[in-house]
C-alpha positions, 0 to 999 in steps of 0.5 A: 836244157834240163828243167829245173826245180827250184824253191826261191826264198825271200824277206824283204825290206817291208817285213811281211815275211818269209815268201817261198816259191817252188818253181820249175824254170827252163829254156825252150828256143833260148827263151827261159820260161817258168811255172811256178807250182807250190807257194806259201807266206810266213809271216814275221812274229812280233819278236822276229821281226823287231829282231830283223828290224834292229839287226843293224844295230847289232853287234859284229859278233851279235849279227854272225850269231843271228845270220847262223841262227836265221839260216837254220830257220830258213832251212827249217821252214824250206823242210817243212814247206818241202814235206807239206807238199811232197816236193822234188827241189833240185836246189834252193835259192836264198836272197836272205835278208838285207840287214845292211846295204850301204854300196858307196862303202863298198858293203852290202849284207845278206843274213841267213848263212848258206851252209846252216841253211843247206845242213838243216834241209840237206840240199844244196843252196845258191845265195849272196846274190848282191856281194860279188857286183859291190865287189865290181864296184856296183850298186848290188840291187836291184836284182830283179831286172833280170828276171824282168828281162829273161821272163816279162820283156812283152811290158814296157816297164816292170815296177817292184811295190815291195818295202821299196820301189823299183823300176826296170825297162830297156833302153837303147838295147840295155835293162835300166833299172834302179830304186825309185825310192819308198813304197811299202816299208813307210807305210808298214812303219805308219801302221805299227803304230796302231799294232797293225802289220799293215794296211790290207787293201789301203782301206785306212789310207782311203779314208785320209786326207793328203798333208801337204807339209810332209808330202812336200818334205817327202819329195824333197829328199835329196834322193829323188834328185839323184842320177841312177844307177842307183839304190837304197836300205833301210839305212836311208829309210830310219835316217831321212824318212822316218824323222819326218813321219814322227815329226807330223803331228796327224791321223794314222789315215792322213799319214798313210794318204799322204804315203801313198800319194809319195810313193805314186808320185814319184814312181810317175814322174819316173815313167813319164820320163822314159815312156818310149811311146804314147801307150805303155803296160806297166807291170805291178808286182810285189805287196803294194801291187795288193793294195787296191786304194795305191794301184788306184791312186798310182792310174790316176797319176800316170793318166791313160797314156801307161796302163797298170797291167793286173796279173795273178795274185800268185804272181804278183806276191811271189814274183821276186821269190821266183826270180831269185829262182831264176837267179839260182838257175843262172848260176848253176848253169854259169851264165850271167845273173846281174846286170852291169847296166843295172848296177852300174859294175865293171860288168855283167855277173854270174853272181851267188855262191853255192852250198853243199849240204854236209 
């Protein structure tokens, strides 16, 4: 098989900013194999992101403006991340941004407009990953798993800290996976409002003490009690969390302990349940895998039976950008991409759709 190169992009639900990620992907043996070569974060402005942040408030004709006018910016910025660096890219796969995810209506939303994106950069694009497994009836996320599967199967379990958490592993000879629930988007939440975009290292939550009136309120979302498969937006999060983030009347530091302790206790009590043995790795990955104080108090709860994996920096903020990459790589090459023991569809996908530059 021909090695492909490919620039996977992603914005997620944390805000942080636009991750590029040039990758070479290919199969050697039937065992797909990566390496990723160039990589670069944007960060959000203030304005773009309150925009991102709102566009679920937006209207029909507001939000397809915006899509279009996202899509070109992705491209833009693809371009200039492709001359810096004097790139040779077969083809660029997009997640887009999710302005809408709401599966049991059968809607799921990615804004950055696949056509816009191809013409301002002049290559070809694979995106809207999500829309064909709601179509199927599944959740449409999380994606993640089959890069997991396909590139890091030597983990017992493979954990995603990006706005949300998510969670991957094999049982009974099926990828499990499903959203655990928060992880950083409470936490990014908490520090806007100090103007702070985030808590670098979880230096402020360190110094906090845990509330337990909101911890507990936080663990008692209705959510948590759910079967999977299952997933969130940031729908649930402004309808069910944050009321109760702006109804605790404490420190910025208190609040973010408090966060964290949430966040790792629940993603425990989820890998306790499905350890397979005595002696688990968990691979950590995405922006709460940098936040020193979060993977500290995450050990502490999992006790020495799981052991937190450390990995490269790179790999660890740019890991969904590549598997977006790889998802890209599957389409192109006609083979399935989303998992239906995942998402809960009538079957397995080979889901995106692709866009020629005119």
């Amino acid at each position: 098989m021909k090695k492909h190169k490919v620039i996977g992009l992603m914005s997620g639900t944390s805000l942080d900013g636009l991750d590029l990620a040039y990758c070479h992907i290919w199969k050697t043996d039937h065992k797909w194999e990566f390496e990723i070569l160039n990589t670069k974060s944007i960060s959000y402005d203030a304005a773009m992101r309150n925009k991102l942040k709102n566009s679920i408030d937006l209207a029909a004709d507001d939000l397809l403006l915006f899509n279009n006018s996202y899509g070109t910016w992705l491209g833009q910025k693809s371009k200039e991340f492709i001359n810096e660096n004097n790139l040779e890219v077969d083809f660029i796969a997009s997640h887009g941004h999710t302005t809408h995810h709401q599966p049991k209506k059968g809607l799921t939303y990615q804004i950055g407009s696949g056509q816009h994106l191809a013409n301002e950069c002049g290559l070809k694009v694979v995106c809207d990953f999500r829309s064909n497994d709601i179509a199927l009836g599944g959740e449409g996320a999380p994606l993640v798993p089959i890069g997991d599967r396909l590139f890091f199967e030597n983990f017992d379990f493979c954990l995603n800290l990006g706005g949300i958490s998510n969670i991957s592993f094999e049982h009974q000879g099926k990828r499990i996976a499903y959203d655990i629930g928060l992880a950083n988007m409470i936490l990014n939440h908490i520090t806007q409002k100090i103007d702070l975009a985030y808590d670098a290292g979880g230096k402020l939550a360190s110094t906090g003490q845990i509330n337990q009136t909101m911890l507990q309120r936080l663990n008692d979302l209705p959510y948590y009690s759910l079967p999977f498969p299952k997933s969130i937006g940031y729908e649930w999060f402004v309808e069910e969390v944050v009321p109760i983030v702006e109804e605790t009347h404490d420190s910025i530091p208190n609040l973010l302990c408090t966060g964290i302790h949430h966040i790792c206790e629940q993603v425990a009590k989820e890998i306790k349940a499905n350890a397979p043995k005595n002696n688990n790795s968990l691979f950590v990955a995405g922006g709460g895998a940098l936040n020193d104080f979060m993977i500290q108090t995450l050990q502490a709860k999992l006790g020495s039976e799981t052991e937190v994996a450390v990995t490269s920096n790179t790999l660890i903020e740019f890991k969904e950008a590549l598997v977006f990459g790889l998802m890209g790589v599957l389409r192109i090459e006609g083979e399935p991409n989303v998992l239906c023991s995942v998402t809960g569809a009538k079957r397995d996908s080979c889901s995106g759709v692709i866009y020629l530059p005119s």
